[in-house]
Every structure is written in structure tokens, then in C-alpha cells.
NUVEXLUM-840950 format. One record per residue (C-alpha): residue number from 1; residue in three letters; x, y, z negated. Coordinates in Angstrom, 3 decimals, always signed. Example, Ala and Ser with C-alpha at 12.3 -4.5 7.8 and 13.67 -1.06 7.14 Angstrom:
+-----+-----+----------+----------+----------+
!   k !   r !       xx !       yy !       zz !
+-----+-----+----------+----------+----------+
!   1 ! ALA !  +12.300 !   -4.500 !   -7.800 !
!   2 ! SER !  +13.670 !   -1.060 !   -7.140 !
+-----+-----+----------+----------+----------+
***
This chain:
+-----+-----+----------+----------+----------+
!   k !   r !       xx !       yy !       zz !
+-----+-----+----------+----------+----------+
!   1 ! UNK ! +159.316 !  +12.099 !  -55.372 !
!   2 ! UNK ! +162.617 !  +10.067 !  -56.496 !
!   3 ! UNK ! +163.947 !   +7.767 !  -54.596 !
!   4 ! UNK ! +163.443 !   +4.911 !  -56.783 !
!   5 ! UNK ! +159.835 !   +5.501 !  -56.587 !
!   6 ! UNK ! +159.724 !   +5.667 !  -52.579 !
!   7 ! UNK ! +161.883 !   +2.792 !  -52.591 !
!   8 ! UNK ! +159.337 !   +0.749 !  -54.742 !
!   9 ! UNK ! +156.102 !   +2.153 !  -52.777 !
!  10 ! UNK ! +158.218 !   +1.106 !  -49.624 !
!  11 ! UNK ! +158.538 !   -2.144 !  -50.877 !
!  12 ! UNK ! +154.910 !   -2.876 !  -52.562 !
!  13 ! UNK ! +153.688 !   -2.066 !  -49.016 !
!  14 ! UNK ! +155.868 !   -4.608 !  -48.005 !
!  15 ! UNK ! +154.907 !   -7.391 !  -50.133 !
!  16 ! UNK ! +151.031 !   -6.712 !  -49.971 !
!  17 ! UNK ! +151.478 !   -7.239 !  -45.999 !
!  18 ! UNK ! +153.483 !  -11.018 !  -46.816 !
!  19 ! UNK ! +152.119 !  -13.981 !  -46.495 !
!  20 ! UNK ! +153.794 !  -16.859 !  -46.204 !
!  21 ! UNK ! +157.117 !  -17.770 !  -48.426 !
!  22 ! UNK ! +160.196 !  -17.841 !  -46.386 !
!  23 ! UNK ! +163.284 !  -19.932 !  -46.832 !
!  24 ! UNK ! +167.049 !  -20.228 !  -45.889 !
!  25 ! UNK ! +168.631 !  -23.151 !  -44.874 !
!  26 ! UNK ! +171.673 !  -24.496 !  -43.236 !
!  27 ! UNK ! +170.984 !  -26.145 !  -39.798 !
!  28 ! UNK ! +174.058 !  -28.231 !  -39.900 !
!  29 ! UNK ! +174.921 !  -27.661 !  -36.606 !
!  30 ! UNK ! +176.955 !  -24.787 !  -36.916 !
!  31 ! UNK ! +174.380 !  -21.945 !  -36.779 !
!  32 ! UNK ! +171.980 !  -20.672 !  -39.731 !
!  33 ! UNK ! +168.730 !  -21.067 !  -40.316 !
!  34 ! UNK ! +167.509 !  -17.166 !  -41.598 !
!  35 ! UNK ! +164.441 !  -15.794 !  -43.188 !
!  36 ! UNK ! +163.256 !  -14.875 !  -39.861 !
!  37 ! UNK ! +163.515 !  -18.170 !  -38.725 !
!  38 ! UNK ! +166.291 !  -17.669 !  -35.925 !
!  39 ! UNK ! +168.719 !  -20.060 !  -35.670 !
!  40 ! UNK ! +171.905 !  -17.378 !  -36.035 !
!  41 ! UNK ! +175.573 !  -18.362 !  -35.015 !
!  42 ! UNK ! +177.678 !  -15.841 !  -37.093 !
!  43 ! UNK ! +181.329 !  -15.074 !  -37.031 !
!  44 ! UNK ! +183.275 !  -16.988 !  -39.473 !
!  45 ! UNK ! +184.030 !  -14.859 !  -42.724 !
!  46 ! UNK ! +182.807 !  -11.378 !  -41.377 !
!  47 ! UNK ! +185.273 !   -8.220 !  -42.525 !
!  48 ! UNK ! +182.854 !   -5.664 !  -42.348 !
!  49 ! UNK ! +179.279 !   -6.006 !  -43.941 !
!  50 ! UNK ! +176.555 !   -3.152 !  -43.756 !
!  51 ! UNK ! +173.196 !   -4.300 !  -46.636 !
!  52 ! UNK ! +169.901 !   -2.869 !  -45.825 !
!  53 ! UNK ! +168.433 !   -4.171 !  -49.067 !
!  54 ! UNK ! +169.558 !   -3.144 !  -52.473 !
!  55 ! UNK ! +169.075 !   -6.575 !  -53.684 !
!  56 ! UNK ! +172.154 !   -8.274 !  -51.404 !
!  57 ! UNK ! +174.372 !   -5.188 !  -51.931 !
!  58 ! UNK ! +174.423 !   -6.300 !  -55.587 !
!  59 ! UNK ! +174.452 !   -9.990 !  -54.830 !
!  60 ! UNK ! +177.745 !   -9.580 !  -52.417 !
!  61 ! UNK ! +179.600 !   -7.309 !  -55.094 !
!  62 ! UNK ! +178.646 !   -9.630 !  -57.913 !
!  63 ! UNK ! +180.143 !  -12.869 !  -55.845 !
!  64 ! UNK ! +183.495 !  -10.694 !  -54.993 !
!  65 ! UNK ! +182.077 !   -9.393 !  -51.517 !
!  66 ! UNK ! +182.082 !   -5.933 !  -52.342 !
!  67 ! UNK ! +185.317 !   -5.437 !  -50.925 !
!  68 ! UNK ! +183.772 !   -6.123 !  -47.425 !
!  69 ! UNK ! +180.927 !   -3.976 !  -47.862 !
!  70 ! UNK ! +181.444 !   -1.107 !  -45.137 !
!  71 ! UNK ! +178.049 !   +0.159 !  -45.336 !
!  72 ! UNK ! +174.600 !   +0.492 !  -47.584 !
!  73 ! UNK ! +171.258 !   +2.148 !  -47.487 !
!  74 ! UNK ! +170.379 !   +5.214 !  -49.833 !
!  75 ! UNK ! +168.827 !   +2.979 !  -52.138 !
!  76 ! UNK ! +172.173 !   +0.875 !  -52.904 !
!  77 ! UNK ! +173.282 !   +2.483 !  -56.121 !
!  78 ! UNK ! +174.192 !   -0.789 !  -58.378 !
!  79 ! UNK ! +177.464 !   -1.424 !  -58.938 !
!  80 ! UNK ! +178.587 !   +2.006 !  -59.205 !
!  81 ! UNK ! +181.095 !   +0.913 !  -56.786 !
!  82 ! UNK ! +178.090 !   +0.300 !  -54.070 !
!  83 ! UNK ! +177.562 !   +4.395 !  -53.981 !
!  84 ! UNK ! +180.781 !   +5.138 !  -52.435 !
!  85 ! UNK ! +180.066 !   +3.040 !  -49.446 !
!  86 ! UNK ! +178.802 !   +4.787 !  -46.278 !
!  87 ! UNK ! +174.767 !   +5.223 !  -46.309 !
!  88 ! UNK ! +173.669 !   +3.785 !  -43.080 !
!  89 ! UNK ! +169.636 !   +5.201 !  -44.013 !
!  90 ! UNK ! +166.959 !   +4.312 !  -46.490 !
!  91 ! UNK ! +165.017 !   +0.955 !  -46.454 !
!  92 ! UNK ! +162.395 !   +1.088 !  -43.939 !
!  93 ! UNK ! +164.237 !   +0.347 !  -40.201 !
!  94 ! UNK ! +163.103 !   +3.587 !  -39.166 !
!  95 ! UNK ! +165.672 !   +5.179 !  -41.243 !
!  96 ! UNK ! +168.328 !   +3.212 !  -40.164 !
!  97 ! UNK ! +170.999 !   +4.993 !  -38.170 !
!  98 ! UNK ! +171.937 !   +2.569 !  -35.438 !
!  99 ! UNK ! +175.128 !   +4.957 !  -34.792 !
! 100 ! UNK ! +176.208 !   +4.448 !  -38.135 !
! 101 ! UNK ! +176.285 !   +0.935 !  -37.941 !
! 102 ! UNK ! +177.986 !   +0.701 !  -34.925 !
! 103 ! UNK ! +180.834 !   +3.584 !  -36.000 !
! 104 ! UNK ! +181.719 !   +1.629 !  -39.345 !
! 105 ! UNK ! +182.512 !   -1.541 !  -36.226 !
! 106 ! UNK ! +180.147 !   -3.915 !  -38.237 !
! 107 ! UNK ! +180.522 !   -7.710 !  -38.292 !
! 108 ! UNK ! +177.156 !   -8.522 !  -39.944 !
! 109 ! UNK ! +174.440 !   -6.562 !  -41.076 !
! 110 ! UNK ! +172.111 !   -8.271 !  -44.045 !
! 111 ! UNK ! +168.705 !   -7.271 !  -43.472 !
! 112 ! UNK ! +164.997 !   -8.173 !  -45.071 !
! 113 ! UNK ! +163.120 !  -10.137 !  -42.853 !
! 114 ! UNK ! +159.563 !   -8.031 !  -44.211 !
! 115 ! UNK ! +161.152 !   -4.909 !  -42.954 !
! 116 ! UNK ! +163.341 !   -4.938 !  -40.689 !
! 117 ! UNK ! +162.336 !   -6.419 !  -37.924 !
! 118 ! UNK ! +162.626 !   -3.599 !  -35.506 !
! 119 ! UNK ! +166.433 !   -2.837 !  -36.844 !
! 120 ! UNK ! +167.467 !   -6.580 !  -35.604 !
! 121 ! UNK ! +166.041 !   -6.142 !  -32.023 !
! 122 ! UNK ! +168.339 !   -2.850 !  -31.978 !
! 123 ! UNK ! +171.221 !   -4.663 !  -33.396 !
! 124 ! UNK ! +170.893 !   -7.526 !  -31.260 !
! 125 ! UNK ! +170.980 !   -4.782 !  -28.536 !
! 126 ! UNK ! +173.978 !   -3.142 !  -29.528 !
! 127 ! UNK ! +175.419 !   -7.189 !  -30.076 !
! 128 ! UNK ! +175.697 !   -6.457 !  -33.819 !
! 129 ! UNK ! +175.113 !  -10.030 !  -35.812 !
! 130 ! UNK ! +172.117 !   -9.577 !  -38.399 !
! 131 ! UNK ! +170.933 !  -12.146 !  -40.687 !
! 132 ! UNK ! +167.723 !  -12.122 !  -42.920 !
! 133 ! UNK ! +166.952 !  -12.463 !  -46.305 !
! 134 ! UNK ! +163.177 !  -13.051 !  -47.852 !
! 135 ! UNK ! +163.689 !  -14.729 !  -51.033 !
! 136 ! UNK ! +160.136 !  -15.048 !  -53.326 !
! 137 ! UNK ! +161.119 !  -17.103 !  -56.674 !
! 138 ! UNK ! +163.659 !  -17.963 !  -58.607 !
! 139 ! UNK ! +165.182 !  -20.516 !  -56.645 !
! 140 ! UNK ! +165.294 !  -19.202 !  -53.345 !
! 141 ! UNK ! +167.286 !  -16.393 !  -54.951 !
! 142 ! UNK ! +169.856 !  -19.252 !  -56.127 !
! 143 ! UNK ! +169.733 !  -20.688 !  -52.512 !
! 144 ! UNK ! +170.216 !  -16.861 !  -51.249 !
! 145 ! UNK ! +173.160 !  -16.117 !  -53.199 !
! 146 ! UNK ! +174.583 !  -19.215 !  -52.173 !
! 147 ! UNK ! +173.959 !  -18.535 !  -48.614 !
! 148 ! UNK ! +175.486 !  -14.876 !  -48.542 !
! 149 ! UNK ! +178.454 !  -16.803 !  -50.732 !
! 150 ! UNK ! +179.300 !  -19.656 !  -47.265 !
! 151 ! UNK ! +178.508 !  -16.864 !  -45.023 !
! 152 ! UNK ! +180.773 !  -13.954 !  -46.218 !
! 153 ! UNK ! +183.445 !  -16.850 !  -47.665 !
! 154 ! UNK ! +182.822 !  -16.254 !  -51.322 !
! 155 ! UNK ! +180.988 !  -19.338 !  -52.436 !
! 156 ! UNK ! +183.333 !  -19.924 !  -55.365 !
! 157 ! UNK ! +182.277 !  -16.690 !  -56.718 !
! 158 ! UNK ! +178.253 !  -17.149 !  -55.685 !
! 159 ! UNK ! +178.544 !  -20.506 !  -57.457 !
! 160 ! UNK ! +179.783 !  -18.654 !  -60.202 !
! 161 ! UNK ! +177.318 !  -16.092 !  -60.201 !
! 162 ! UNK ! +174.403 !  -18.341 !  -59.761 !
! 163 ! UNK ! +175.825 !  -20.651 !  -62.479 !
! 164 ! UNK ! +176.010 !  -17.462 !  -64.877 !
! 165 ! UNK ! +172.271 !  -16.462 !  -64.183 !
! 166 ! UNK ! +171.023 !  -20.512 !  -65.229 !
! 167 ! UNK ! +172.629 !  -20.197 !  -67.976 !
! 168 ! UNK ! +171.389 !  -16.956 !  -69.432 !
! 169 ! UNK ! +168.065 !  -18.325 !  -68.355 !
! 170 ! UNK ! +168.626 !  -22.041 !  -70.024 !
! 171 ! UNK ! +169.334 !  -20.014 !  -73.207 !
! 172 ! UNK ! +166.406 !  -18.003 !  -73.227 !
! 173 ! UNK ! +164.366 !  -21.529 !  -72.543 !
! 174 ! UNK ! +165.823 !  -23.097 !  -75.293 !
! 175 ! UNK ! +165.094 !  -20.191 !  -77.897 !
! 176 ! UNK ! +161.531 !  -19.595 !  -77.287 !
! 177 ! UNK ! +160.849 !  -23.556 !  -76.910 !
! 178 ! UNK ! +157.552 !  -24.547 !  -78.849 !
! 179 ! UNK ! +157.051 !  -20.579 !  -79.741 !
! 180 ! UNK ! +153.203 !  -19.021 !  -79.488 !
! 181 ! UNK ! +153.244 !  -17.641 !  -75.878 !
! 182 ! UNK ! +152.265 !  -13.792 !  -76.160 !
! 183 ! UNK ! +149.792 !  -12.079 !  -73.288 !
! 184 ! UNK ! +151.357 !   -9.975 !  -71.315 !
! 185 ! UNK ! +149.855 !   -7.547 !  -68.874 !
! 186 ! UNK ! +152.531 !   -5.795 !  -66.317 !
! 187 ! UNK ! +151.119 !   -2.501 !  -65.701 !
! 188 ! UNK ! +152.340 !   -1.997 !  -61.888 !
! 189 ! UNK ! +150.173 !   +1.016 !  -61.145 !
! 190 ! UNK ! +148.112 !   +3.593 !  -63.084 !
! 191 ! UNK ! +145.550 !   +4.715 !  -60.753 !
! 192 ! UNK ! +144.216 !   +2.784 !  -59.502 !
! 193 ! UNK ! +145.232 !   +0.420 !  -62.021 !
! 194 ! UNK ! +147.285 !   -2.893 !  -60.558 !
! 195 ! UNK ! +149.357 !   -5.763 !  -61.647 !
! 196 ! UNK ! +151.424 !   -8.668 !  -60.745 !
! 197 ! UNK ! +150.085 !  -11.504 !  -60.190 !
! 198 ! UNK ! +151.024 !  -15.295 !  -58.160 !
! 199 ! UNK ! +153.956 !  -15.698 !  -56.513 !
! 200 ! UNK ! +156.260 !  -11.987 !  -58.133 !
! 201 ! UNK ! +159.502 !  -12.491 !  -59.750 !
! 202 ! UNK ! +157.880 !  -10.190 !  -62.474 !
! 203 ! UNK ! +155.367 !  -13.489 !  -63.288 !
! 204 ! UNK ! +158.097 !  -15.791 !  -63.177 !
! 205 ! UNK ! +160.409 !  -14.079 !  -65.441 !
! 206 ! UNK ! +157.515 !  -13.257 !  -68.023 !
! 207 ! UNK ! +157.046 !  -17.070 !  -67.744 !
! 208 ! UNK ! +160.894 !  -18.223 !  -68.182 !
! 209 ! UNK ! +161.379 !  -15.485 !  -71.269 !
! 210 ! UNK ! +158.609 !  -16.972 !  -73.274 !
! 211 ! UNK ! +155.181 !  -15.140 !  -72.202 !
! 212 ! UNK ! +152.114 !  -16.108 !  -70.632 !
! 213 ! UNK ! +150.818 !  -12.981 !  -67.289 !
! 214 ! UNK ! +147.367 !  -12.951 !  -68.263 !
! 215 ! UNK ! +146.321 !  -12.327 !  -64.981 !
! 216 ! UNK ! +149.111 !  -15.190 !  -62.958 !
! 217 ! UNK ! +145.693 !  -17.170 !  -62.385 !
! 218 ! UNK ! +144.989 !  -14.220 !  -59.617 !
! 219 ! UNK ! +146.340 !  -15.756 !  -56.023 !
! 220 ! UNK ! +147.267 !  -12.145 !  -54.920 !
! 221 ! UNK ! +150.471 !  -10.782 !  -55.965 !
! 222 ! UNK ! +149.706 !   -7.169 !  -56.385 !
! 223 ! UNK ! +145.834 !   -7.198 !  -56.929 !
! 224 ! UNK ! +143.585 !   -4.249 !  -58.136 !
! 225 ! UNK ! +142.547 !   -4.810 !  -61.672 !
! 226 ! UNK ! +139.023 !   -3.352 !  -63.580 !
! 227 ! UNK ! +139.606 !   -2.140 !  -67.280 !
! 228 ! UNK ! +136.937 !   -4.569 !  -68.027 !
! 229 ! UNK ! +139.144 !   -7.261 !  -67.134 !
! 230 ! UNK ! +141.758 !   -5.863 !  -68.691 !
! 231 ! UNK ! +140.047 !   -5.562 !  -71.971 !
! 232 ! UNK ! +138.747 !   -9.467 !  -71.785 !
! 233 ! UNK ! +142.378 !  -11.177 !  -71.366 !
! 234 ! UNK ! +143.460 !   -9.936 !  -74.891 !
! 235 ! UNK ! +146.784 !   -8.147 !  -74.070 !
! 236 ! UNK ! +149.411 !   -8.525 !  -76.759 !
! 237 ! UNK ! +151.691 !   -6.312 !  -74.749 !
! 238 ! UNK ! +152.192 !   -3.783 !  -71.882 !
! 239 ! UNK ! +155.063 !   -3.989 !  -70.083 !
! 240 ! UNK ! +155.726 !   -1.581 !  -67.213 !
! 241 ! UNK ! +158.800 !   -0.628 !  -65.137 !
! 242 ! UNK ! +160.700 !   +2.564 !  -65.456 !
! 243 ! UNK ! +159.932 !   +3.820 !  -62.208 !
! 244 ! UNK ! +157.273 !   +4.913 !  -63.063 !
! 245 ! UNK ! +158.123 !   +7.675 !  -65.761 !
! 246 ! UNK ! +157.106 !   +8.101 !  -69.286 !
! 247 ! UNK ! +153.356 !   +6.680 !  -69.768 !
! 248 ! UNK ! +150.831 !   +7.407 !  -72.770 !
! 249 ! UNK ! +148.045 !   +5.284 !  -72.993 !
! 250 ! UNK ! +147.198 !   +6.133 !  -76.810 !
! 251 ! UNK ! +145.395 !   +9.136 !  -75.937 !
! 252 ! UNK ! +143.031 !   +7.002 !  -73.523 !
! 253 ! UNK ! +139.965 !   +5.790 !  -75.415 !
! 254 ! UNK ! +139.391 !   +2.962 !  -73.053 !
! 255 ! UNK ! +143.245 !   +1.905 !  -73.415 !
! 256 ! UNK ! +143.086 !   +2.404 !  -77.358 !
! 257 ! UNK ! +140.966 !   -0.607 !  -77.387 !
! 258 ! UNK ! +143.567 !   -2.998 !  -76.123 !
! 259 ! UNK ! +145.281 !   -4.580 !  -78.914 !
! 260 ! UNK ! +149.147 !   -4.162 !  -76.689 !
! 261 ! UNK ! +148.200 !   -0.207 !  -77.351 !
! 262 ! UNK ! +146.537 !   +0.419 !  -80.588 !
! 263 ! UNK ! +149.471 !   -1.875 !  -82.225 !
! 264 ! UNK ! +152.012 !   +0.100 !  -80.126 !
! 265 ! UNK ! +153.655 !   -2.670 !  -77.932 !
! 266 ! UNK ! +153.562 !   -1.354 !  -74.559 !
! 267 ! UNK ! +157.384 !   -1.034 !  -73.202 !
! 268 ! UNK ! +158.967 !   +0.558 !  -70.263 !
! 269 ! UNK ! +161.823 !   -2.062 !  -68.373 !
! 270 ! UNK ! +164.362 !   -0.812 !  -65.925 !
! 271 ! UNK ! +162.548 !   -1.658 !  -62.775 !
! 272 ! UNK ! +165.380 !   -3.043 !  -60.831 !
! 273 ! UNK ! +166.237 !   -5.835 !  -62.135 !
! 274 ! UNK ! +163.089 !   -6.967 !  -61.799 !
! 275 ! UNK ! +161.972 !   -5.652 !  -58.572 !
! 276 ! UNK ! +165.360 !   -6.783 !  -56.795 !
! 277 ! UNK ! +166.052 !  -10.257 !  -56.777 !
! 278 ! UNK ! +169.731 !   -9.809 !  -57.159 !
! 279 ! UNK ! +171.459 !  -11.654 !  -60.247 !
! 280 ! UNK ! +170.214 !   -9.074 !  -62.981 !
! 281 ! UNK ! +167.175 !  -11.117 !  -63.046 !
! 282 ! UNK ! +168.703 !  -12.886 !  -65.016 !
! 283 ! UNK ! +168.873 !   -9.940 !  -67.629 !
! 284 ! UNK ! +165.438 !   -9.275 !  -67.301 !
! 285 ! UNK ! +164.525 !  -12.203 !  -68.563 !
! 286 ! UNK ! +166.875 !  -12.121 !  -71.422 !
! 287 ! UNK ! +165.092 !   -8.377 !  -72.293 !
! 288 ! UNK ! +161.408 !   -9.259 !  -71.933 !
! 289 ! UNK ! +162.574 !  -12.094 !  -74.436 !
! 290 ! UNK ! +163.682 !   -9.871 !  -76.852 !
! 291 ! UNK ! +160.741 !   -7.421 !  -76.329 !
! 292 ! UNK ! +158.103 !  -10.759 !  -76.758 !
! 293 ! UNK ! +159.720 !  -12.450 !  -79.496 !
! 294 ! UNK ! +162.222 !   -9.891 !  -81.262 !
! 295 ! UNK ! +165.565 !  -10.776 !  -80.497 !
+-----+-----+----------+----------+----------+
***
């Protein structure tokens, strides 16, 4: 299996088991507020940075941070520059090699607060700082990348990066304004078949570049889907990530009847940058604009 499919299983189990959103904010009293809820007193401007979640490795090179970055999981491979870092494990905490950590003489460790809880027990153990990271729409991930900007002393450059990402997405907004909304079903799993639904970055960012999920009205974010209901929402296109390999759904008689298939629109995206909520989000709205309305 490749690791970007274990990393996305990994991470699906992750997100089926949420619940409730989490948020980060500044306590104003000197200590942070995390996604874990601790209040978390950090050194000022930490040197050395290990990221347990691909999504914040790309988030602290894009503000400038990269420099800092000592350490990454197996799963870390955007920038380029992110794979010559040390690999600390994969992404679940029992991968994580505490050793590691505590060899590269870590300052802070990013971790996600859905997976990693046992890692920041062992870190606080070891007296490592850790601070969490959760975030579930678009504008948490602004308030995230601002947060990792104050904490690691790059907010210039997460201002920058955050200002960057609005404006790709203002300019996608402003394109598709008063333009037909096409259906879109995201085809998350074969078989069984599943799909995004509430509450994913893959809704909102089918939403922002001009579409309509045809199944957003389910309040599950990963839910099980019949072909029958499939076949009733009308799908003007499939759209499925790349992580899952070359797909043909032509052959299928039940899937010829969907009018995405029989009039060929059904399109494979680069799965990260819509499955990490890091600043290429951004792009993937910009491409499923182009896919919906041809630009």
C-alpha cells in the first residue's frame, strides 16, 4: 500500500471518530489556548521545530519557518525541502519515535489534537513543549497559520501567506459570481461507496470554486452513500482524489447512467491539497474552478 493511501485511511479514521470543531485562540495572558484545549506557555520563538502533521510542515515552510524545521513525519514530503528533514515516524503517535525527538534537542513539537494525544503525554514527560492543531474550515486554517506565524516568530510571512490564499479565493468568487452552480459528487471511496459531506474542506472548497456537493445536506462528513442516491442527485461531475489510483467507471452499467460518467466528466485531483489544510487549499479551489466552469 503507498503511503499516501495509509496516510489518508489514517486520517479518515480520524475524522469519522471527531466530533466537535476545535479552535485556537490566544489567552492574552501570556500562554496559548491549543486545539486540545490546554492553556500552553511556550518558549518565545522556538529554534528547533519537529511537525507531526503534513499539513503544518507546509504551513511553517510557506510562512519562512522551514528553516527551523528539525524534524517531520514520513508523510511530510511538500516542499521538496520538507524531505530532507529528519523523519521522527509516520502519523499515528504510535509511530512516533520519542528518541528522535529528543536527539534532534526539540523546542516545540506541532502535533494534531485527533491523533496525538498519547505523543503529548510522552512529550510532556520527557518536558518537550507540544502544541495542537485541529483546524475544520476555512477560517480556522487562516487563524492556524496565523497562530504557528506569533508562535514560531514569522507572522509577517503567515500574514502574507494567508493574505495570498484570500486572494486566490476572492478571485475565484468573483469569476463564477451569478454562474449555474454544477452538481458535484466527491467520490471518497469505491467500495463501499462514500463521500464528503458537512463540515470537510472538500465541501467548502467545491462551494467557494463555484459548485454545489450534492450530498453537503448530509450532517456526517464521511457518510456511506447507496447508488440509488447517487443516481437521484443528478451528478454533473465526479471528482475524486488521486490517492486513490486510476478509476473507470464507464465500464459499470450502474455508473453509465450518471450523467458526470456517460458525458465523461469525472476527474482525478491531487489529494493533498485538499485533504491537508495547509495553504494549497487555496489551489484547489482555483482547479476545481477550472474543472466546473472551464478555465
Amino acid at each position: 500500500m503507498e503511503k499516501r493511501s495509509l496516510y489518508f485511511i489514517l486520517l479518515n479514521i480520524v475524522l469519522l471518530c471527531s466530533c466537535t470543531p476545535k479552535t485556537q485562540t490566544q489567552s492574552g495572558q501570556g500562554a496559548i489556548t491549543d486545539a486540545l484545549g490546554r492553556s500552553v506557555v511556550l518558549k518565545e520563538n522556538p529554534g528547533r521545530i519537529v511537525s507531526l502533521v503534513p499539513a503544518a510542515t507546509e504551513i511553517l515552510f510557506a510562512i519562512g519557518a522551514g528553516e527551523k524545521v528539525v524534524g517531520v513525519t514520513e508523510y511530510c514530503d511538500y516542499p521538496m525541502e520538507a524531505r530532507t528533514r529528519t523523519v521522527v515516524g509516520g502519523f499515528s503517535g504510535a509511530t512516533i519515535s520519542m528518541e528522535i525527538i529528543r536527539s534532534l534537542q526539540t523546542d516545540l513539537v506541532i502535533v494534531s489534537a485527533d491523533m496525538h494525544a498519547r505523543v503529548v503525554a510522552l512529550l510532556d514527560e520527557l518536558g518537550i513543549s507540544s502544541f495542537a492543531i485541529e483546524p475544520e474550515n476555512f477560517s480556522q486554517v487562516y487563524d492556524t497559520i496565523a497562530l504557528l506565524g506569533d508562535i514560531c516568530g514569522y507572522a509577517d510571512g503567515a500574514a502574507k501567506v494567508i493574505a495570498e490564499m484570500q486572494e486566490k479565493i476572492s478571485a475565484v468568487g468573483q469569476r463564477v459570481q451569478g454562474r449555474e452552480r454544477p452538481a458535484v459528487f466527491w467520490l471518497l471511496n469505491l467500495d463501499p461507496i462514500m463521500t464528503a459531506g458537512q463540515g470537510t474542506f472538500i465541501t467548502e472548497a467545491i462551494e467557494l470554486a463555484g459548485g454545489k456537493n450534492v450530498f453537503e445536506d448530509i450532517n456526517e462528513k464521511w457518510p456511506l452513500i447507496s447508488p440509488e442516491q447517487i443516481l437521484l442527485r443528478n451528478v454533473d461531475w465526479i471528482l475524486y482524489g488521486n490517492d486513490m489510483g486510476e478509476i473507470s467507471l464507464s465500464s459499470n452499467d450502474f455508473w453509465k447512467l450518471i450523467p458526470a460518467v456517460s458525458g465523461s466528466r469525472v476527474v482525478s485531483i491531487n489529494a493533498d491539497i485538499l485533504y491537508r489544510y495547509g495553504p494549497r487549499l487555496a489551489d484547489g479551489v482555483e482547479l476545481i474552478s477550472g474543472i466546473l466552469h472551464g478555465e
